[in-house]
N, C-alpha and C positions, 0 to 999 in steps of 0.2 A: 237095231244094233248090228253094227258090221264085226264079223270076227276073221282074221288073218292067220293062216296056219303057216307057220314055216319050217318046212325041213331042210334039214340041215345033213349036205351031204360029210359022211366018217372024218376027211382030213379035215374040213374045216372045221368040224367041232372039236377036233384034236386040237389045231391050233388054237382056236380059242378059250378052251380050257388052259394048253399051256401061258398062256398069255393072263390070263389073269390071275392064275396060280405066282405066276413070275413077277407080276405087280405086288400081288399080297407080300410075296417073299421078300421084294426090293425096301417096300415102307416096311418088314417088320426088322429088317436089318439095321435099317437108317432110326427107326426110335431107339433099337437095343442101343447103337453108336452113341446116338445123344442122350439116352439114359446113363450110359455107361462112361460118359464124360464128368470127371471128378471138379466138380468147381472148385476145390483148393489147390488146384493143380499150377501153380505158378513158373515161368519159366525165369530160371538166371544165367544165362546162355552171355545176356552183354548187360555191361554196368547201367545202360540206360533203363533193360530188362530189372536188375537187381536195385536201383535206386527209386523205379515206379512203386516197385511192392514195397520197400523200405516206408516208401510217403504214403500208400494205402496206410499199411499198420500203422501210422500213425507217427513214424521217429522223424527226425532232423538228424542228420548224419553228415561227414563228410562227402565231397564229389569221388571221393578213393578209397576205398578200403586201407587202412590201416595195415593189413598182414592180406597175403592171401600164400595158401598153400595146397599140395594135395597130398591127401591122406589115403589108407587103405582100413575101409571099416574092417576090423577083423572077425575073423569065421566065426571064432567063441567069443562071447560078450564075459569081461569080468564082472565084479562087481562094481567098478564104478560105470561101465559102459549102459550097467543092467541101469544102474539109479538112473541114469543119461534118457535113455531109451522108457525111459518111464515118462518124462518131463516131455519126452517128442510124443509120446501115445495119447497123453493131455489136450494135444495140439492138435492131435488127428494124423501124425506121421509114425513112424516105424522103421525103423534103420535094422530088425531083424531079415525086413525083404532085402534089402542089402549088403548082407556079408558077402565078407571076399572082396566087393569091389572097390575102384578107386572113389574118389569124390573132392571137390573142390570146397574149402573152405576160405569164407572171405568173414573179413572180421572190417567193423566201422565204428571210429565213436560216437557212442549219444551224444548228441547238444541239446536233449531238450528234457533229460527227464530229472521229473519233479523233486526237487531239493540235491542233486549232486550235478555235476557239472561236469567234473576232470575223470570221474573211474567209474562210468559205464561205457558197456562196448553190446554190439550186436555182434551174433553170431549167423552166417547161413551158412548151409550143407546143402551141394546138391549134387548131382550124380546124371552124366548127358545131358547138362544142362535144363533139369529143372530141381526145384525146390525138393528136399527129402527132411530135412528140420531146421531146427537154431535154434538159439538163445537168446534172450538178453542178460550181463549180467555185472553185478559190480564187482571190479577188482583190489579193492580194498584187502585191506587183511579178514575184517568180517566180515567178508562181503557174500552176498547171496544169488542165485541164480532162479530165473523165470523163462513163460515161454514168452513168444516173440509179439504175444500184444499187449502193449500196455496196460497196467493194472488200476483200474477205476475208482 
């Protein structure tokens, strides 16, 4: 049996503890990164961005939004912002991390959902150009509101 001793003179062992100390640290960044990436995280930055995820979830919409405006979520939620903000928590969004700021709404009509044709619309919210909620909802006189995937 052959055995090899090696010593190892002070700096080099320095550096090569810093060095793999510095690896460890580098992958444990890059998984927190990728753990820490929200897969609902949608961007609607350009209409081709915002009509992709329209055809994920499943609608037929217009090539244009309907309306598009911008709004300011405001700091205190009333009561119907509270009901609002309950139907986005459903969804997995939260427009309470965004009071105060501005946000872009774009509104589309359905063309495809099941038994009404003329008075559904989709709703997005987003804020720097990604997804923060929406809706879909009929505008009828009785009409009702959902979140933005289709009802099975």
């Amino acid at each position: 049996m052959y055995i090899k001793t090696v010593k190892l003179k002070k700096p080099v062992l320095v550096v090569l503890i810093l060095t793999v100390a510095a690896a460890v640290l580098l992958v444990g960044v890059l998984t927190a990164l990728r753990l820490g990436k929200d897969k609902n995280v949608y961007r609607t930055s350009t209409e081709q961005q915002r009509q992709s995820l329209i055809s994920e979830l499943g609608w037929e919409t217009s090539a244009e939004p309907s309306e598009h405006k911008t709004i300011t979520i405001p700091e205190e939620f009333d009561e119907v912002y509270k009901s609002y903000n309950s139907l986005q928590k459903e969804q997995g969004f939260d427009l309470e991390d965004f009071k105060g700021q501005k946000a872009e709404v774009y509104t589309y009509p359905i063309l495809n959902y099941p038994d009404r044709k003329d008075s559904m619309q989709l709703t997005l919210i987003s804020v720097g150009g990604v997804l923060i909620g929406g809706d879909v909802c009929c505008t009828e006189l009785d009409g009702f509101m959902q979140g933005l995937l289709p009802c099975e």
